[in-house]
KOLNULO-874742 format. One line per 2 residues: number of its first residue (from 1); their letters; for each residue x, y, z of C-alpha. Coordinates in steps of 0.2 Angstrom, whole numbers. Each point is the difference from the previous one (the first is absolute). Example, Ala and Ser with C-alpha at 12.3 -4.5 7.8 and 13.67 -1.06 7.14 Angstrom:
BEGIN
1 = AS = 62 -22 39 | 6 17 -3
END
This chain:
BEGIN
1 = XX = 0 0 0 | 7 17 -6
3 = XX = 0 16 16 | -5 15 -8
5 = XX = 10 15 5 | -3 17 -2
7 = XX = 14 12 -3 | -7 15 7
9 = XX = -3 8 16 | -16 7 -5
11 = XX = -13 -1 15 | -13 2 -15
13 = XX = 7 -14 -12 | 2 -13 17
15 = XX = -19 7 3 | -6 -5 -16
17 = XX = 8 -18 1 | -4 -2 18
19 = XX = -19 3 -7 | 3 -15 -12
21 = XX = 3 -12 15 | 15 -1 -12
23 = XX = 17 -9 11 | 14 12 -4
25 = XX = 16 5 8 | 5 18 1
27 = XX = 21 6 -7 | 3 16 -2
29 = XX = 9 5 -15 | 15 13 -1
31 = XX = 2 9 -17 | 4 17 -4
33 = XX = -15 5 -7 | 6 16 -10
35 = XX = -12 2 -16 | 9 2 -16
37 = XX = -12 14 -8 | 3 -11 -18
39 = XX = -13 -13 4 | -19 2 -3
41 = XX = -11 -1 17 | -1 -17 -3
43 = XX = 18 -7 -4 | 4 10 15
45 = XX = -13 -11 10 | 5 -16 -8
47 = XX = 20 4 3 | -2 1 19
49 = XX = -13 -13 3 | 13 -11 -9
51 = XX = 16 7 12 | -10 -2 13
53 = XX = -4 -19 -3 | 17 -4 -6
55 = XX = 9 7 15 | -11 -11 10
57 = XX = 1 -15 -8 | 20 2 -1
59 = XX = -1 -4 17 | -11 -14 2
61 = XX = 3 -20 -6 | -13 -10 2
63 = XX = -20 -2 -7 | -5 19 0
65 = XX = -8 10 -11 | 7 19 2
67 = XX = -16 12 -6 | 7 19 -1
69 = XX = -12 15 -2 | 1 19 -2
71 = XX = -13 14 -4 | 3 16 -11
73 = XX = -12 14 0 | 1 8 -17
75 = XX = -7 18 -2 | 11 12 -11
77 = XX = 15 -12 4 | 0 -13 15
79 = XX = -4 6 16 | 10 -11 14
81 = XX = -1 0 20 | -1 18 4
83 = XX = 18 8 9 | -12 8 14
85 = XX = -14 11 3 | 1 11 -15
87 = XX = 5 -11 -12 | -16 -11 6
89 = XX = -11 16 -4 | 7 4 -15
91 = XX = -5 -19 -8 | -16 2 6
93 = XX = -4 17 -6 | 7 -6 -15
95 = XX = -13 -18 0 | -14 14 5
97 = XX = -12 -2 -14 | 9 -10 -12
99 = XX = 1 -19 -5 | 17 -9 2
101 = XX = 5 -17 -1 | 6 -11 10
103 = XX = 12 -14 -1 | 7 -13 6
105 = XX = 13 -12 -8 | 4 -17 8
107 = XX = 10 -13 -2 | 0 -19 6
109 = XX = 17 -10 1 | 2 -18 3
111 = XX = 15 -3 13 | 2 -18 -6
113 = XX = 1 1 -17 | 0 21 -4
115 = XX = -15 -1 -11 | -5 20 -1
117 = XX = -14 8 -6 | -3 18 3
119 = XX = -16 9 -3 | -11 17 5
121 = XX = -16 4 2 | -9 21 -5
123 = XX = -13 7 9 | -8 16 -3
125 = XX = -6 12 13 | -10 15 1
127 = XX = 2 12 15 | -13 14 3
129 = XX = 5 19 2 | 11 1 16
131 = XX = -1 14 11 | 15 8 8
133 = XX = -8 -6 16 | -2 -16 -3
135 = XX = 15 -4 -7 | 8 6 16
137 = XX = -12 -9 11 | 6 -14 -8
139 = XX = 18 2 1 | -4 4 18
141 = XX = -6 -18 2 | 17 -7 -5
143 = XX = -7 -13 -12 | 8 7 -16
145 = XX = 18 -7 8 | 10 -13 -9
147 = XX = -15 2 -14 | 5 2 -19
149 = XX = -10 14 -4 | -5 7 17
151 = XX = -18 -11 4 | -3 -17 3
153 = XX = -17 -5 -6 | -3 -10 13
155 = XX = -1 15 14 | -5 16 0
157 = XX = 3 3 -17 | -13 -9 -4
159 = XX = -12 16 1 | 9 9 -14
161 = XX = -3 -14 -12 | -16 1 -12
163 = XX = 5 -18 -8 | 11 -13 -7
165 = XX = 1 -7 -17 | 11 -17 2
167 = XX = 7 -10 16 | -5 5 16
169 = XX = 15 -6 9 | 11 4 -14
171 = XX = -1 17 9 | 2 -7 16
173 = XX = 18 -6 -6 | -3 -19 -7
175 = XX = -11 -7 -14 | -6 -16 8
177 = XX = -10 -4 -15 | 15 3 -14
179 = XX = 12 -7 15 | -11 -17 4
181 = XX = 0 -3 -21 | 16 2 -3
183 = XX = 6 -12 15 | -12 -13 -7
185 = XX = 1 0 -17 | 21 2 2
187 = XX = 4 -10 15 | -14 -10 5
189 = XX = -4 8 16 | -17 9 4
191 = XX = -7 10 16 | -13 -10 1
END
């Protein structure tokens, strides 16, 4: 029986497998995670996802399947996890009343025999007008911290967004539904 291991730290990502009844292990990667401003939104999400799994599985010999994940925001260029305060308000007031995408690229590495597949997931969302108010109510909450793009969809955010046109937990930072095919239909393996 293969162990699932999740290269990520991501309270949301363990959330979303914990969820699942999946059994996983937690291992933190460690990669620099500078972005090279040549890839599109979405080789830029695939490229860490895959660094991510790779540097865990490098560390690892046995039955595991390493998954790695990681969420771009793209709105006039990618939007990462804000600096501070006012780098969080200036994402959202730039989200306010616009549609952005969000992606997530992921990729799934057998430890035993390095089968790879790497693949992403879009979702797009459509924020209502923001106020200067609530933008900092928000920020006040703390929950835009260690988010790509300021919000997490999940929380408070929530109230800012009039809807979604794709993966619900895309957004949230893993696409079970894209994740759960691609582990079947590659490597035999499903969450169920």
């Amino acid at each position: 029986m293969k162990v699932i291991i999740l290269a990520s730290n991501s309270s949301r990502r363990k959330e979303i497998l914990e969820n699942l009844g999946i059994d996983f292990r937690v291992i933190s990667s460690n990669i620099d995670e500078r972005i090279d401003k040549q890839l599109s939104p979405t080789e830029i999400a695939e490229h860490f996802a895959y660094l991510k799994a790779k540097n865990v599985s490098g560390k690892l010999n046995g039955p595991y399947i390493v998954i790695g994940a990681d969420t771009v925001v793209e709105c006039d260029g990618i939007l990462g996890k804000p600096q501070n305060e006012q780098d969080a308000y200036r994402m959202l007031k730039l989200l306010s009343g616009r549609v952005h995408r969000v992606i997530t690229g992921f990729a799934i590495i057998d430890c035993l025999t390095d089968q790879q597949f790497i693949d992403h997931e879009s979702t797009k969302v459509y924020f209502k007008k923001l106020g200067d108010k609530e933008i900092q109510s928000y920020i006040a909450t703390d929950e835009y911290i260690d988010k790509a793009g300021a919000y997490g969809i999940q929380g408070k955010a929530s109230l800012f967004i009039e809807k979604i046109e794709g993966d619900y937990f895309n957004v949230v930072g893993l696409p079970v539904f894209r994740l759960n095919m691609a582990l079947y239909n590659n490597f035999n393996i499903s969450f169920l």
